[in-house]
C-alpha positions as protocol buffer text, in pm:
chain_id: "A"
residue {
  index: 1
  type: UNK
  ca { x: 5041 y: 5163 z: 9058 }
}
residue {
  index: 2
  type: UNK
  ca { x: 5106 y: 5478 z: 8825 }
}
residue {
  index: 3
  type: UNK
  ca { x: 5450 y: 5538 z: 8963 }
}
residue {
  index: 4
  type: UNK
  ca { x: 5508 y: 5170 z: 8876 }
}
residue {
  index: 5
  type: UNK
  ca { x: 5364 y: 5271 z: 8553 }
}
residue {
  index: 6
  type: UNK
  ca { x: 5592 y: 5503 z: 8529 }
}
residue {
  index: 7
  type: UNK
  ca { x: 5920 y: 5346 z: 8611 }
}
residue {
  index: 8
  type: UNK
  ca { x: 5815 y: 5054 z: 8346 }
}
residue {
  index: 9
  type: UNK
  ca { x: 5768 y: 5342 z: 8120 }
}
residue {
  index: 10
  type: UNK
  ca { x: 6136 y: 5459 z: 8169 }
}
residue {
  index: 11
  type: UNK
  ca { x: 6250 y: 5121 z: 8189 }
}
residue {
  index: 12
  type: UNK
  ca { x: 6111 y: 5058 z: 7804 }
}
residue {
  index: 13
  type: UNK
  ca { x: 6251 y: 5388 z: 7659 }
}
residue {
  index: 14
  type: UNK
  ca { x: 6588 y: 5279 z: 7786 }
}
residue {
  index: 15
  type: UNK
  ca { x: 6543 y: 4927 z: 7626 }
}
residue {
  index: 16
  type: UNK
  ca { x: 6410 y: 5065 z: 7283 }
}
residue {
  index: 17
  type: UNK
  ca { x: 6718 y: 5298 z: 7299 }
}
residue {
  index: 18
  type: UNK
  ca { x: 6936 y: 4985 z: 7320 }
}
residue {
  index: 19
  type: UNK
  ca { x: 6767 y: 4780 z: 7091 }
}
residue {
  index: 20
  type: UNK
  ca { x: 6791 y: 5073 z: 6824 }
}
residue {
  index: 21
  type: UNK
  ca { x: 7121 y: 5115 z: 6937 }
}
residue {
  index: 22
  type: UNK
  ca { x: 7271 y: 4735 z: 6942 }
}
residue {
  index: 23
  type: UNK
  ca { x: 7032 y: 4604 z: 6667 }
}
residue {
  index: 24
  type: UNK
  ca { x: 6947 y: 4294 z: 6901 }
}
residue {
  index: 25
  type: UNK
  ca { x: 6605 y: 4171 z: 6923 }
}
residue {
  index: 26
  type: UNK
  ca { x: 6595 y: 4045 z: 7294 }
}
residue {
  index: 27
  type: UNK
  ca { x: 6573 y: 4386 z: 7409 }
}
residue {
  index: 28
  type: UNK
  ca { x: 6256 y: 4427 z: 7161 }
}
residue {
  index: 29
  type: UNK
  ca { x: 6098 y: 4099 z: 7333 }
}
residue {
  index: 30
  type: UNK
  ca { x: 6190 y: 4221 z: 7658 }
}
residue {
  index: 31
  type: UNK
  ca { x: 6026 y: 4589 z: 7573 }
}
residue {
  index: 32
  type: UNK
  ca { x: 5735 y: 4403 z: 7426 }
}
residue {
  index: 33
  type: UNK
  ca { x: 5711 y: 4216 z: 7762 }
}
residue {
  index: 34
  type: UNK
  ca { x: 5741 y: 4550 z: 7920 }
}
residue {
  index: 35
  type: UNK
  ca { x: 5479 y: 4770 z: 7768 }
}
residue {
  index: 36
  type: UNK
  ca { x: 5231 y: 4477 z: 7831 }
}
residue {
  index: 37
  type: UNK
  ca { x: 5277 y: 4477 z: 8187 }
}
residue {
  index: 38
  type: UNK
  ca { x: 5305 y: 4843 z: 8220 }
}
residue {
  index: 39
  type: UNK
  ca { x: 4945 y: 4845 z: 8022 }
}
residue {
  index: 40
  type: UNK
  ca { x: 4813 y: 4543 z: 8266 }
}
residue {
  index: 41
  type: UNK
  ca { x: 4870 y: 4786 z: 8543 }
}
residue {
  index: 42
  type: UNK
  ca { x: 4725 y: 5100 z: 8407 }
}
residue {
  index: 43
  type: UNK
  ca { x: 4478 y: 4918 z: 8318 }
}
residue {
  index: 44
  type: UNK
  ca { x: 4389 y: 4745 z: 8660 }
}
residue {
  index: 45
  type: UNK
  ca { x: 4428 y: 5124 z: 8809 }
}
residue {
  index: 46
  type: UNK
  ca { x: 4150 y: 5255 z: 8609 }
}
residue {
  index: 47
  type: UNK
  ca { x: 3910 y: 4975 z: 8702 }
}
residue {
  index: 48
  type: UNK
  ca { x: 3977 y: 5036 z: 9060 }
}
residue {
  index: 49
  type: UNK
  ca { x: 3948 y: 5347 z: 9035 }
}
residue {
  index: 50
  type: UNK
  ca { x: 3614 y: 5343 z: 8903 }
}
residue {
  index: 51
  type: UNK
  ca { x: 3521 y: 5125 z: 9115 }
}
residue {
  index: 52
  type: UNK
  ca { x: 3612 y: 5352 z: 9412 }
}
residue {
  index: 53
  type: UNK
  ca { x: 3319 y: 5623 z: 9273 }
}
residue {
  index: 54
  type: UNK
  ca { x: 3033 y: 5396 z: 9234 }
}
């Protein structure tokens, strides 16, 4: 799930450099929509990763 993590990582900078670069705001919704799944899945790999050490 981190490299996943990653690649939506890449995949936002490249849509914040187009939204700065084309001033339209669908590629800010669809960076916003981005970063929140990229965040879901960090997220879910730190709980299972705790939950591996218990």
């Amino acid at each position: 799930m981190l490299v996943a993590a990653l690649v939506l990582a890449f995949i936002g900078f490249l849509l914040l450099v187009a939204s700065i670069y084309t001033g339209k705001i669908i590629f800010t919704f669809a960076l916003i929509a981005v970063v929140i799944v990229g965040l879901i899945l960090v997220l879910i790999d730190m709980i299972r990763g705790r939950g591996r050490r218990s």
